[in-house]
C-alpha positions as protocol buffer text, in pm:
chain_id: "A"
residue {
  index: 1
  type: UNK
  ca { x: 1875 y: -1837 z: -1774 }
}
residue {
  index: 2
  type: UNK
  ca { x: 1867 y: -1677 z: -2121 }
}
residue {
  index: 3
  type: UNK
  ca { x: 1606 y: -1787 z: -2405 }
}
residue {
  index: 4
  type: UNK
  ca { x: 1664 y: -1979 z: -2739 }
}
residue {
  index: 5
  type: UNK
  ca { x: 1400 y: -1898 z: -2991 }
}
residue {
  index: 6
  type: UNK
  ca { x: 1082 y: -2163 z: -3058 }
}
residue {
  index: 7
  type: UNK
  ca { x: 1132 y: -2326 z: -3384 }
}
residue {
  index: 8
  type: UNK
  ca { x: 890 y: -2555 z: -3561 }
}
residue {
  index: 9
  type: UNK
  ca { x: 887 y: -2941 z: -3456 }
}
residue {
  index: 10
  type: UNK
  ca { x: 858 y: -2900 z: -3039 }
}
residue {
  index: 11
  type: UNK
  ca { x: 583 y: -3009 z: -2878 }
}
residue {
  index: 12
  type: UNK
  ca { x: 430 y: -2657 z: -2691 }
}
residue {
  index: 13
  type: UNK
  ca { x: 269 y: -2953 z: -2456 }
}
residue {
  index: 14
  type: UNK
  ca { x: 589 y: -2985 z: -2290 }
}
residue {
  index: 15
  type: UNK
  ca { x: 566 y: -2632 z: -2183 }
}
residue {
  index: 16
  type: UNK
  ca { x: 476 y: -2352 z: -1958 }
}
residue {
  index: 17
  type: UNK
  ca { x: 396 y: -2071 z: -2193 }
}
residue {
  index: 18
  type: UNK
  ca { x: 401 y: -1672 z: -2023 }
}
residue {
  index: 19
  type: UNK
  ca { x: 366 y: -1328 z: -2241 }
}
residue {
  index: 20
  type: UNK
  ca { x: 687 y: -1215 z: -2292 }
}
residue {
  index: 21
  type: UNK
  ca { x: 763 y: -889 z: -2131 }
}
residue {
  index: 22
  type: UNK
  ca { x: 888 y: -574 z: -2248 }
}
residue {
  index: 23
  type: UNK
  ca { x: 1035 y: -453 z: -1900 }
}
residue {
  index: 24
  type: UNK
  ca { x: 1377 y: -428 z: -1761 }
}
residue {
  index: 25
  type: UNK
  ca { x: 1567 y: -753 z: -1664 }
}
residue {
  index: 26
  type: UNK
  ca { x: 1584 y: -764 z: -1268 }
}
residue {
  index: 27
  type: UNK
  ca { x: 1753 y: -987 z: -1018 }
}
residue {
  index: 28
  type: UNK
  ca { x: 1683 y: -1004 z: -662 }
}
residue {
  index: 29
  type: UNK
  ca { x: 1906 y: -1114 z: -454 }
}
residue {
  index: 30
  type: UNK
  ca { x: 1765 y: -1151 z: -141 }
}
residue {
  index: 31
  type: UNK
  ca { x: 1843 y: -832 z: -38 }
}
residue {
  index: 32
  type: UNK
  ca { x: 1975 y: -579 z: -340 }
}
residue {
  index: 33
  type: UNK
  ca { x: 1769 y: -501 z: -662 }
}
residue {
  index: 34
  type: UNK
  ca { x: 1993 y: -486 z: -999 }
}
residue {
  index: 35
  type: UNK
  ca { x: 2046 y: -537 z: -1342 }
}
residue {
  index: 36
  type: UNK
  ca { x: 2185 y: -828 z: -1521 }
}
residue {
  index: 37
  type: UNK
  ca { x: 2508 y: -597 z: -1538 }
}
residue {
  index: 38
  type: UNK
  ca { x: 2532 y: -614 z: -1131 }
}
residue {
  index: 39
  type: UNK
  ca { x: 2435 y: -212 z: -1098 }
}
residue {
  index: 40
  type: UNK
  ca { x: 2194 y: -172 z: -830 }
}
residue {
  index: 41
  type: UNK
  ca { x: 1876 y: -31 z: -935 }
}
residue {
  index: 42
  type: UNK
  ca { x: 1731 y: 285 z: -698 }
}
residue {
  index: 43
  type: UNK
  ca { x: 1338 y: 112 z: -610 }
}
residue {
  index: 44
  type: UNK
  ca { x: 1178 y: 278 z: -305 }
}
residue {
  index: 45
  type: UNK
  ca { x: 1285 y: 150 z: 43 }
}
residue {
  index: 46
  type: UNK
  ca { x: 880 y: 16 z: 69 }
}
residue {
  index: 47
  type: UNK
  ca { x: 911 y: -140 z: -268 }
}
residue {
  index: 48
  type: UNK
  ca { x: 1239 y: -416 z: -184 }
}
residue {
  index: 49
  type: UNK
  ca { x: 1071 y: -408 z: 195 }
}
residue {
  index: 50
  type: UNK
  ca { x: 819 y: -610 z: 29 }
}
residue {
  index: 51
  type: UNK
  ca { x: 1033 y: -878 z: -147 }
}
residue {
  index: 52
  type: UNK
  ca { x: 1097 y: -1206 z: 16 }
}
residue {
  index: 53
  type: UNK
  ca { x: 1438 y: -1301 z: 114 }
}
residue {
  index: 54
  type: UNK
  ca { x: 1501 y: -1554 z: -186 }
}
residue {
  index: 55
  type: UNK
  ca { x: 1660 y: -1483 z: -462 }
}
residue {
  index: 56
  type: UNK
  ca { x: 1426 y: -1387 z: -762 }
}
residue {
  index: 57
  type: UNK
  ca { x: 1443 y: -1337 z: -1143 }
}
residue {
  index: 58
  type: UNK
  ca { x: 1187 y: -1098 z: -1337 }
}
residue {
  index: 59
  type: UNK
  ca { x: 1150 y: -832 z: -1478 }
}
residue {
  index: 60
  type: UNK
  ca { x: 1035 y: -453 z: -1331 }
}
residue {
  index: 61
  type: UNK
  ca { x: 708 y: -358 z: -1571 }
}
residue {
  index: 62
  type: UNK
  ca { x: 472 y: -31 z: -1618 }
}
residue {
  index: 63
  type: UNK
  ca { x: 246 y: -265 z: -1891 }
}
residue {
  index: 64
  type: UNK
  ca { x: 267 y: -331 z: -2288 }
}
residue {
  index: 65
  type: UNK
  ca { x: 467 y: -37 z: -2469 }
}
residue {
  index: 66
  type: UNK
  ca { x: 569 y: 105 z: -2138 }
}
residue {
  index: 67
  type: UNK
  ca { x: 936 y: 27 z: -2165 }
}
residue {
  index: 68
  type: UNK
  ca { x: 1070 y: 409 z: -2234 }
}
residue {
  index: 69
  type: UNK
  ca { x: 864 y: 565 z: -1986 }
}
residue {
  index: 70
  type: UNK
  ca { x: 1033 y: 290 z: -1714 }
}
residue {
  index: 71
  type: UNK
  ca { x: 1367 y: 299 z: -1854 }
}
residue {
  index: 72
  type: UNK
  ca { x: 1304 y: 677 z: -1773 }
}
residue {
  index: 73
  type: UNK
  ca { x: 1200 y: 647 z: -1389 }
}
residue {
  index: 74
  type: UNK
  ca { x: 1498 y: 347 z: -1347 }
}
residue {
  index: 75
  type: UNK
  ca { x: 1759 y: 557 z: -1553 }
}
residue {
  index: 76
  type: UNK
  ca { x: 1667 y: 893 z: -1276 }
}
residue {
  index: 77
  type: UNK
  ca { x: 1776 y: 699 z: -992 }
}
residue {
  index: 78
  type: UNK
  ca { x: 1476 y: 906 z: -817 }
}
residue {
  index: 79
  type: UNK
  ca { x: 1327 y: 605 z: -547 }
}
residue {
  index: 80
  type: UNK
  ca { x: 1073 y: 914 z: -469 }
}
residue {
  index: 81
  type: UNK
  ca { x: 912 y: 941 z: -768 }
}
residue {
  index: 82
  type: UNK
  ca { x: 529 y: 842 z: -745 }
}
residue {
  index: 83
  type: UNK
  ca { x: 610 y: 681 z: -1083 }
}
residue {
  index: 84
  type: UNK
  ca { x: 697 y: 404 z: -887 }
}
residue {
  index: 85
  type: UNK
  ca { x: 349 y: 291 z: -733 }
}
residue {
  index: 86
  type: UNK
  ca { x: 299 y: 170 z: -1061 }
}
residue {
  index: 87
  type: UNK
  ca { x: 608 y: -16 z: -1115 }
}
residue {
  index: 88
  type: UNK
  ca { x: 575 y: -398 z: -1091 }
}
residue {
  index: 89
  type: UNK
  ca { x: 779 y: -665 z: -1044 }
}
residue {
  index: 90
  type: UNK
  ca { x: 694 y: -952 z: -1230 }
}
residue {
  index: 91
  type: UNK
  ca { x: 860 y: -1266 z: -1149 }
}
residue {
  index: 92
  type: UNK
  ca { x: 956 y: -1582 z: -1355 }
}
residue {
  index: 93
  type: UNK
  ca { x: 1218 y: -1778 z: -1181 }
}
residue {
  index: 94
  type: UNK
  ca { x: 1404 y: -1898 z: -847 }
}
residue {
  index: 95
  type: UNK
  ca { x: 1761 y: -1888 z: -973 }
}
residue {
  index: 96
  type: UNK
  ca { x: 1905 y: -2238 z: -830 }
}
residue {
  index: 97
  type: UNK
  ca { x: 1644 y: -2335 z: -680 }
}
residue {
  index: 98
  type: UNK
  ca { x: 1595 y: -2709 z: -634 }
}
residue {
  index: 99
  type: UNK
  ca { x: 1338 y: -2902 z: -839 }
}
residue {
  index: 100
  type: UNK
  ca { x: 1196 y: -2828 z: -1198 }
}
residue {
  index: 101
  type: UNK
  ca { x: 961 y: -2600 z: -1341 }
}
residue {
  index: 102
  type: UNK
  ca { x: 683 y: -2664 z: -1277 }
}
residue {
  index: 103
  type: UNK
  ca { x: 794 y: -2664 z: -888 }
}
residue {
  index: 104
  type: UNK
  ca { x: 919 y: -2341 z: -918 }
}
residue {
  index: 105
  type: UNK
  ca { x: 576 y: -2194 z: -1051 }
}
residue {
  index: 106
  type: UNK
  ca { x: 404 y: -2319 z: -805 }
}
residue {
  index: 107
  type: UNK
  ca { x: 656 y: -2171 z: -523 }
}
residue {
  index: 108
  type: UNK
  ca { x: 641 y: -1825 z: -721 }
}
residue {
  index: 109
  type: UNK
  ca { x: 324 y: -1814 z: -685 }
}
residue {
  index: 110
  type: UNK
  ca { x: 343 y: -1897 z: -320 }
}
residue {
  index: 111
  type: UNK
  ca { x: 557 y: -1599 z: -271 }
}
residue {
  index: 112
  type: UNK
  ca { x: 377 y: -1304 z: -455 }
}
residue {
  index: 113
  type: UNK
  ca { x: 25 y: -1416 z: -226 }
}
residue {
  index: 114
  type: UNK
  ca { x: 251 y: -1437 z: 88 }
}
residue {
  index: 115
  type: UNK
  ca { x: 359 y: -1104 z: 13 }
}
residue {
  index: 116
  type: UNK
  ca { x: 4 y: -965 z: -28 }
}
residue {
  index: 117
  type: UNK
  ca { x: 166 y: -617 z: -187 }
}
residue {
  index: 118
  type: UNK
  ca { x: 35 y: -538 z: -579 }
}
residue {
  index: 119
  type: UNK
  ca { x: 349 y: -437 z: -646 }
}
residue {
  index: 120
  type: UNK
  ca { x: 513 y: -793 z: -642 }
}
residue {
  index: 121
  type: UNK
  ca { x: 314 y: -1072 z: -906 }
}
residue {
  index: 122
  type: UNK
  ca { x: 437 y: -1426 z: -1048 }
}
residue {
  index: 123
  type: UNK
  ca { x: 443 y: -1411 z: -1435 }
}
residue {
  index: 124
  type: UNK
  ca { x: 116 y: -1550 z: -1504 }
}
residue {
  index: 125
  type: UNK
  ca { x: 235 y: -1893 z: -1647 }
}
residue {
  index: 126
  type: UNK
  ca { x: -13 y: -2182 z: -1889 }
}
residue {
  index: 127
  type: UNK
  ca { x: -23 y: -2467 z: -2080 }
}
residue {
  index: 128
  type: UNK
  ca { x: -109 y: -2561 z: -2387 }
}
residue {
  index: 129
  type: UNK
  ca { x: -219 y: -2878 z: -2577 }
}
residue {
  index: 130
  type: UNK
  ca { x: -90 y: -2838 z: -2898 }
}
residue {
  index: 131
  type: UNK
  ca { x: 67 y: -2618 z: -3156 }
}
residue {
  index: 132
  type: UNK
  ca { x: -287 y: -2470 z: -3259 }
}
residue {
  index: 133
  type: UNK
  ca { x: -340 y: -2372 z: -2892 }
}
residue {
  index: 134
  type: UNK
  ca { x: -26 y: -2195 z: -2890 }
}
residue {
  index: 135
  type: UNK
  ca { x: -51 y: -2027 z: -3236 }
}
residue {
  index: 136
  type: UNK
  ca { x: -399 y: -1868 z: -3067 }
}
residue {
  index: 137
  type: UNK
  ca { x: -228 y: -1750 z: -2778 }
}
residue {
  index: 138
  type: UNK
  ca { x: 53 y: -1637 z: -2971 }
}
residue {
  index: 139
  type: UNK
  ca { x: -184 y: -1420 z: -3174 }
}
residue {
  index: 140
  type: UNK
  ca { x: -371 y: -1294 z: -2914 }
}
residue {
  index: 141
  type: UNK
  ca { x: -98 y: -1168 z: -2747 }
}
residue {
  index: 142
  type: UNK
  ca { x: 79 y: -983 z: -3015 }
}
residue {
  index: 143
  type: UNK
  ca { x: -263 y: -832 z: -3148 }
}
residue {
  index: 144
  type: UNK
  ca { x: -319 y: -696 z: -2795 }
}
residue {
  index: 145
  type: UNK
  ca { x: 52 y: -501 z: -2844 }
}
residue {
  index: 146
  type: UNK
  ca { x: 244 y: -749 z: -2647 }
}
residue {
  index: 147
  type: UNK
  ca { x: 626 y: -905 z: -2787 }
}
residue {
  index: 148
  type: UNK
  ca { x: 570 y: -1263 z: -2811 }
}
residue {
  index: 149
  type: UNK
  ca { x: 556 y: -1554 z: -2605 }
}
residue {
  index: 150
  type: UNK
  ca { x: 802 y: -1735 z: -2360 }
}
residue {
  index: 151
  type: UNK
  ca { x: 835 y: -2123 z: -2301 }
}
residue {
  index: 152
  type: UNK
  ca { x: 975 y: -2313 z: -2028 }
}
residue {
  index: 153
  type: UNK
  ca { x: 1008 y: -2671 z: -2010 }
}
residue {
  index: 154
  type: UNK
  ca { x: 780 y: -2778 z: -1774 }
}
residue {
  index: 155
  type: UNK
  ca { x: 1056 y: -3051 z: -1604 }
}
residue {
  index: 156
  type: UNK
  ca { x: 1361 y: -2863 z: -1652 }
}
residue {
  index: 157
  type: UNK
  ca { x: 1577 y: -2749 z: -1365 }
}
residue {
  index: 158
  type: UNK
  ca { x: 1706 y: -2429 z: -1353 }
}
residue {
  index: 159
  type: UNK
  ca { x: 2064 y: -2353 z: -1508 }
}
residue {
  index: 160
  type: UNK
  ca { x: 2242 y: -2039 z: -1572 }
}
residue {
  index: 161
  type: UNK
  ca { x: 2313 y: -1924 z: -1950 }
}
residue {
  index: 162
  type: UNK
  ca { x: 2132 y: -1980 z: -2252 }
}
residue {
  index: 163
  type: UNK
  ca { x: 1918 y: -2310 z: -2252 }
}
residue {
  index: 164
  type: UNK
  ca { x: 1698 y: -2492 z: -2473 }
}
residue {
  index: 165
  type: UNK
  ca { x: 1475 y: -2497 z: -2189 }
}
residue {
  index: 166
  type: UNK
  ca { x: 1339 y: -2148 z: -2213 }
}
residue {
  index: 167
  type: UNK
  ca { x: 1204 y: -2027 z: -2543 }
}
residue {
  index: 168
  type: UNK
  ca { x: 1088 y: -1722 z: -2707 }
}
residue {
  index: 169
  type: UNK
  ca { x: 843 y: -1691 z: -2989 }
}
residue {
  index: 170
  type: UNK
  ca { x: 801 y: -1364 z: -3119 }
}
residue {
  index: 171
  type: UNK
  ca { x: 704 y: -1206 z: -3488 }
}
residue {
  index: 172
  type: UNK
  ca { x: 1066 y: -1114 z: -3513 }
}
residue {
  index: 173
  type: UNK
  ca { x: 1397 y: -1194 z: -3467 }
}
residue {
  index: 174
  type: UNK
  ca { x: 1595 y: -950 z: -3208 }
}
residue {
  index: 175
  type: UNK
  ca { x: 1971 y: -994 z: -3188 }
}
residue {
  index: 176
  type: UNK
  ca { x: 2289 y: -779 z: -2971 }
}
residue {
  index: 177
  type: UNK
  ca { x: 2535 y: -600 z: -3110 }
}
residue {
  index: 178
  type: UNK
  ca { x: 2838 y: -321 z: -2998 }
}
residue {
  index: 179
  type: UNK
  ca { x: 2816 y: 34 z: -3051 }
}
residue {
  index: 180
  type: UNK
  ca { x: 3132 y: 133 z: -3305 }
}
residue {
  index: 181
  type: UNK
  ca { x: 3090 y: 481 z: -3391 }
}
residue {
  index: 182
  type: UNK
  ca { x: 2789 y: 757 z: -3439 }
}
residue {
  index: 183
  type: UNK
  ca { x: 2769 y: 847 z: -3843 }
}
residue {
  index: 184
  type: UNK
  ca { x: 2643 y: 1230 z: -3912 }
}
residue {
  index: 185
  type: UNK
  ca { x: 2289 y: 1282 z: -3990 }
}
residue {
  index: 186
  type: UNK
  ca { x: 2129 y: 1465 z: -4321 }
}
residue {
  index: 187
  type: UNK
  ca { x: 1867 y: 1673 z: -4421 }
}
residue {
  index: 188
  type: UNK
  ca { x: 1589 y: 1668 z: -4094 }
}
residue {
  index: 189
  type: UNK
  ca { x: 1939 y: 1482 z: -3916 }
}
residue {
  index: 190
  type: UNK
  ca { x: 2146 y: 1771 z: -4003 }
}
residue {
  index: 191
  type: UNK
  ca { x: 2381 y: 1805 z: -3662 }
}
residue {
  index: 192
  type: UNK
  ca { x: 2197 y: 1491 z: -3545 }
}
residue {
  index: 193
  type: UNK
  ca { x: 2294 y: 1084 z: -3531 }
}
residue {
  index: 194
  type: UNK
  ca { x: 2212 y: 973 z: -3870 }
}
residue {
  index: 195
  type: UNK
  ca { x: 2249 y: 601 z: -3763 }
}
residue {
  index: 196
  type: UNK
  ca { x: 2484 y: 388 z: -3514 }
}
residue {
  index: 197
  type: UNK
  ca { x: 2767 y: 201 z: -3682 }
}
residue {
  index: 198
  type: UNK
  ca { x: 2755 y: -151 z: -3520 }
}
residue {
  index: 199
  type: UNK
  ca { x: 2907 y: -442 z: -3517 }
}
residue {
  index: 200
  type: UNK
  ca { x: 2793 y: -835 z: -3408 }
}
residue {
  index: 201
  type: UNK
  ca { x: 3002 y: -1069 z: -3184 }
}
residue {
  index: 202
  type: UNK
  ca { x: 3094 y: -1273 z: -3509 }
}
residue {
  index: 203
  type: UNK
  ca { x: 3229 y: -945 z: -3676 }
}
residue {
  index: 204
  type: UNK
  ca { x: 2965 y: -834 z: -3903 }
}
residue {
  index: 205
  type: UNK
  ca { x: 2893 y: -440 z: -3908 }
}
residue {
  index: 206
  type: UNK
  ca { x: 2606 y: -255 z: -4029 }
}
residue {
  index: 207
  type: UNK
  ca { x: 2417 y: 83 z: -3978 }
}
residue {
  index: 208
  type: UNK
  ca { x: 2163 y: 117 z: -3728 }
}
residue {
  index: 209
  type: UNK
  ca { x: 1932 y: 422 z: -3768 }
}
residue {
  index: 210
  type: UNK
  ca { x: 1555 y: 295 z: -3787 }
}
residue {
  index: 211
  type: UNK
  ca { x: 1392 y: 320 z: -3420 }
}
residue {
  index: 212
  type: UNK
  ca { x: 1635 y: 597 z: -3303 }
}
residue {
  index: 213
  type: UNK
  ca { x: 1419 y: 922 z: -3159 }
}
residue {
  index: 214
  type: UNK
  ca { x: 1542 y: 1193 z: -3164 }
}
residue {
  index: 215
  type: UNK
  ca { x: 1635 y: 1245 z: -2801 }
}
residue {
  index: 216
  type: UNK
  ca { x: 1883 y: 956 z: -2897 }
}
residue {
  index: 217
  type: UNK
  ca { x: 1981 y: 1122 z: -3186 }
}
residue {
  index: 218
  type: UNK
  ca { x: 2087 y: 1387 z: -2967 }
}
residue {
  index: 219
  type: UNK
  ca { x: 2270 y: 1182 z: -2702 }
}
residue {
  index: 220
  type: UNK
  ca { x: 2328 y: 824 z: -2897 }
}
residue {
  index: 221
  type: UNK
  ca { x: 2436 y: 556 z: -2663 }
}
residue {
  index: 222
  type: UNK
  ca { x: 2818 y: 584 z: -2626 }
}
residue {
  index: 223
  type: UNK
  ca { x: 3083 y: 369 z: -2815 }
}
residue {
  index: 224
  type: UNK
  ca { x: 3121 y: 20 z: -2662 }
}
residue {
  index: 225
  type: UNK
  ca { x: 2753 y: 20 z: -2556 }
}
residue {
  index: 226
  type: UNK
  ca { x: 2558 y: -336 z: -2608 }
}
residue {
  index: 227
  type: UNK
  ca { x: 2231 y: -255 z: -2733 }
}
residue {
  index: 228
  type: UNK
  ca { x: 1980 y: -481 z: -2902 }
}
residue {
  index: 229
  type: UNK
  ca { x: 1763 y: -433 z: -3226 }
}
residue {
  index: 230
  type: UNK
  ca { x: 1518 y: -600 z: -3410 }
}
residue {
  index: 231
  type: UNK
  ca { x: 1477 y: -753 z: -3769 }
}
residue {
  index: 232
  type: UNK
  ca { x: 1285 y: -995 z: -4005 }
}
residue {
  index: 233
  type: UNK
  ca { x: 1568 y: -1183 z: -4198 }
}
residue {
  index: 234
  type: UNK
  ca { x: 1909 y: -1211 z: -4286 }
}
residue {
  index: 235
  type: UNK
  ca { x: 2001 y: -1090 z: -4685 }
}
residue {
  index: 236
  type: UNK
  ca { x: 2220 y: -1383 z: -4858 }
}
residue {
  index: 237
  type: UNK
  ca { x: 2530 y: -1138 z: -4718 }
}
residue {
  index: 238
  type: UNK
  ca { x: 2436 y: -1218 z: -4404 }
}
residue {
  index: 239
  type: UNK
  ca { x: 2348 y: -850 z: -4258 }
}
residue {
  index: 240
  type: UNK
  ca { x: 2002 y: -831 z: -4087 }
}
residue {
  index: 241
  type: UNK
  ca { x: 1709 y: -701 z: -4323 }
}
residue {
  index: 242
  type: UNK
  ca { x: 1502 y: -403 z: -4225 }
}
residue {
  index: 243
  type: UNK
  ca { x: 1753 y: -379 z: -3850 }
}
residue {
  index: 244
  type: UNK
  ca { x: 1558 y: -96 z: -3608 }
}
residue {
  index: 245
  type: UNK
  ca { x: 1696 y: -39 z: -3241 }
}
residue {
  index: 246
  type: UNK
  ca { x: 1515 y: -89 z: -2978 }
}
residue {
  index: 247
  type: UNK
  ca { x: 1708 y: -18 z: -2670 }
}
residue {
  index: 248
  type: UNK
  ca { x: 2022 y: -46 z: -2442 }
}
residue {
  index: 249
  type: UNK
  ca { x: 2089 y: -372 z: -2377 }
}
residue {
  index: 250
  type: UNK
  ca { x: 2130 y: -302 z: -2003 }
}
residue {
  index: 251
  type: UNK
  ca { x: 2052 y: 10 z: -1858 }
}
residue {
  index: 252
  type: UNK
  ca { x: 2430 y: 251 z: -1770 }
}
């Protein structure tokens, strides 16, 4: 399932509400550990020996503002790193499992206690009574360096693609868009990527050049690549104001 974004005039009540984590997307099938682009990710034989023979959703997590350090260790394909022992899976879903949400929680959390290991843990998951409730959370959450929040309707069942169900709140918008081209750099940038020219799936191009380090400057991500960035509002053209990357959509 993929997230719509929280918008005034729906009731939080209805909801599960979780931190929304900035970790890589992983599935589990049962048996392999991947990305949402099928490429198996390299986790320690006594990491997956852990996992339960269901299929899971979640995502793989080192903590708040941790993402580039475990992009790193994933992106090494090195299962013998001692990196890993602090790698963990965080779970949020039973893809097609029967039953709604709030059945689903409850058998997550079933799972990670069954598997006693620290390294597997159910997406702490709440309620809320009201839009005030939420806002606090909200808050709280962000002040403490975490993205946002996620929702998930407490009765719905689980379908694949994007759903009204599951909801993201967060202090900005974050969008996709395709690699085009790698402009030239000035000044500092000399020899560098100045900026990514990129375009959106409904055509729209614009430059991309906040939030790039410069290890990426040095080796931008290739034409073609999907990667997502962040912004606060659209001008009256269209183009997203104040646009800064913020990583490969999936990992290569």
């Amino acid at each position: 399932m993929h997230a719509e974004r929280y918008h005034d005039g729906i009731d939080p009540a209805d909801y599960w509400v979780s931190e929304k984590l900035d970790g890589v997307r992983a599935h589990w099938d049962g048996g392999r550990l991947h990305l949402r682009s099928g490429q198996p990710i390299s986790a320690p034989a006594w990491f997956v020996a852990a996992l339960p023979a269901v299929t899971l959703d979640g995502e793989l997590w080192l903590g708040r503002r941790s993402f580039d350090r475990l992009s790193g260790l994933i992106r090494r394909n090195a299962p013998d790193d001692p990196g890993w022992r602090e790698v963990r899976y965080m779970v949020f879903d039973i893809p097609g499992a029967e039953g709604d949400f709030s059945t689903r929680v409850h058998q997550l959390r079933a799972l990670a206690e069954r598997a006693a290991v620290p390294w597997l843990e159910a997406v702490p998951q709440t309620r809320v009574t009201d839009l005030r409730a939420l806002q606090r959370r909200f808050e709280e959450v962000v002040r403490g360096g975490g993205e946002g929040l996620m929702l998930h309707r407490a009765s719905a069942r689980w379908t694949p693609g994007r759903s009204s169900a599951l909801l993201k709140l967060t202090p900005w918008h974050d969008a996709e868009a395709r690699v085009l081209a790698h402009l030239p750099g000035k000044g500092r940038l000399q020899g560098l990527t100045g900026s990514l020219l990129v375009e959106t799936p409904d055509g729209r191009r614009f430059r991309l050049g906040s939030g790039l380090s410069d290890a990426l400057r040095r080796t931008p991500p290739p034409p073609g690549t999907l990667v997502t960035y962040r912004y606060r509002e659209l001008t009256p053209a269209g183009l997203p104001r104040f646009p800064r990357y913020l990583r490969v959509r999936d990992l290569p």
